[in-house]
Every structure is written in C-alpha cells, then in structure tokens.
C-alpha positions as CSV (number, residue, x, y, z in Angstrom):
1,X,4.7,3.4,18.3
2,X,2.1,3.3,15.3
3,X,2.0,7.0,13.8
4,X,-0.6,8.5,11.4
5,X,1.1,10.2,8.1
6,X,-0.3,11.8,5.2
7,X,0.0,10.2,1.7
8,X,2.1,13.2,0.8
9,X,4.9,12.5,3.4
10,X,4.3,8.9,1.9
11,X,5.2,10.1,-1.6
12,X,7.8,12.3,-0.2
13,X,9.7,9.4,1.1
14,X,9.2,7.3,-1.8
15,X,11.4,6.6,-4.2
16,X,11.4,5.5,-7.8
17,X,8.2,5.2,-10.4
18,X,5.4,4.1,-7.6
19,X,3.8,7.5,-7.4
20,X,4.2,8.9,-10.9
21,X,1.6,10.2,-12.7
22,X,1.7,8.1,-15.3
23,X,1.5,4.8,-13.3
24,X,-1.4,6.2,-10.9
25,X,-3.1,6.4,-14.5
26,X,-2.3,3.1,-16.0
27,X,-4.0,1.4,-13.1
28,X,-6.7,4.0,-12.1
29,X,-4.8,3.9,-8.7
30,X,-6.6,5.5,-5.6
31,X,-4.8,6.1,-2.3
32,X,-6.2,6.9,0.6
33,X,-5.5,10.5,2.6
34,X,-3.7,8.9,5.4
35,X,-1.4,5.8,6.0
36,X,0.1,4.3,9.4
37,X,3.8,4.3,10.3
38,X,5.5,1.4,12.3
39,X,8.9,2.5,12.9
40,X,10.5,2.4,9.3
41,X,7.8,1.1,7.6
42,X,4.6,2.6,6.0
43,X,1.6,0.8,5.7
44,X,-1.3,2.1,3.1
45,X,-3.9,0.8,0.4
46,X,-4.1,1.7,-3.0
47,X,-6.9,0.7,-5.4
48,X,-6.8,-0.1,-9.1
49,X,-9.1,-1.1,-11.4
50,X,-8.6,-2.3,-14.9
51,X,-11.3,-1.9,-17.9
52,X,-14.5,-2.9,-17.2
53,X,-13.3,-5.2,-13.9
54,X,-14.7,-3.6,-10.4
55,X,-12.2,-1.5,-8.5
56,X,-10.4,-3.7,-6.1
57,X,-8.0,-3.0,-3.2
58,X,-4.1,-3.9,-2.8
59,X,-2.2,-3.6,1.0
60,X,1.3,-1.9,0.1
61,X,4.0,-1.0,2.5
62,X,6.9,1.9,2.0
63,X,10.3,1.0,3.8
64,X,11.6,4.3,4.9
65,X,15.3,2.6,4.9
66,X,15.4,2.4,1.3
67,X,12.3,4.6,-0.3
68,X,10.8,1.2,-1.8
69,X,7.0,0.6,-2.0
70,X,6.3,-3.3,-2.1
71,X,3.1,-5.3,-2.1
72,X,2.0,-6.9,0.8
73,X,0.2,-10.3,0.3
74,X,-1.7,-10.9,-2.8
75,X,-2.2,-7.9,-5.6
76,X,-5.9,-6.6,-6.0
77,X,-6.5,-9.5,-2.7
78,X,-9.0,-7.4,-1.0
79,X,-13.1,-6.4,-2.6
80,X,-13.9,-3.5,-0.4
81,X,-12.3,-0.4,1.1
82,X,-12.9,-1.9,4.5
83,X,-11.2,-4.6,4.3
84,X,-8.3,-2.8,2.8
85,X,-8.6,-0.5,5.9
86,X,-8.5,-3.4,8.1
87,X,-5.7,-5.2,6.4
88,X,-3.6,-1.6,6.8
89,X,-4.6,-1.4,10.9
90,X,-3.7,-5.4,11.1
91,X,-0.4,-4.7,9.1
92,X,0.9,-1.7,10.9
93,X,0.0,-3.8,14.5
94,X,2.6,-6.6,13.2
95,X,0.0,-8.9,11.6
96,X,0.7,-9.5,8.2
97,X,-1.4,-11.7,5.6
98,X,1.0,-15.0,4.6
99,X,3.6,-13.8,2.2
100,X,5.4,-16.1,-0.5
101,X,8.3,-17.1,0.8
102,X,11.6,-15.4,-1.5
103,X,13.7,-17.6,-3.7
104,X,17.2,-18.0,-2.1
C-alpha cells in the first residue's frame, strides 16, 4: 500500500550525511514537502543546481531497512519538477527507470 509521508519523517529515518545542512548547501538541494512510501522504501525528488547551470531534478529513494538514501536512475536526469513528480508516482507504483547493473 503506497503511503504519503512528510519529508521530515523522511529525514527522521535517514541516516548518515544526506540531509545535513551542509550538503543541502553545497548542491542548492530542494526537496519537496511530501514523498511516497512503498512498504520499506521511500520514494522523493530533490533538486540541485550548480553555479550558473539551471536547477535540475534527481529521483532518490530512502530504504527504511538500513536508513540509506540512494539515487535512482541517472543524477540531475530529469529538467522539470513535473517530471520529477512523475518519475516519484512511477517509482513508488514499482516502475523504475533502467538502473546500471552493480559490479559483482
């Protein structure tokens, strides 16, 4: 059953560096007020944006098993909040973009 949470019960279950205020800065990270939950896993967007570049959107996901955020697909792969938005629904409904396979 897909579940909306709020970014603070995100960062509450997050572990590590991911949320810090010092790495939201670096990038000029966004996040959105809400994410959607799948079981143990969190699906959400952030946005960064780097000098002078346009703002761009990255699909993340939190695994409540072990408090890690990941990145889902390609960094910075979507131009638009709606396609972000999208790419979150899609995710949390068990369609994820093609991910690199992991070195054995």
């Amino acid at each position: 059953m897909i579940e909306t949470v709020s970014m603070a019960w995100v960062k509450r279950n997050a572990r590590g560096y991911f949320f810090s205020p010092g790495a939201m800065a670096y990038f000029k990270s966004r996040l959105p007020e809400t994410a959607l939950r799948n079981g143990d896993r969190v699906f959400f967007w952030t946005s960064e944006q780097f000098m002078d570049e346009p703002r761009r959107w990255t699909l993340r996901r939190l695994s409540l098993v072990t408090g890690d955020v990941t990145t889902i697909g390609e960094f910075q792969a979507y131009s638009t909040a709606a396609q972000a938005k999208q790419a979150v629904f899609d995710a949390a409904h068990g369609q994820l973009p093609d991910e690199p396979e992991e070195a054995a």
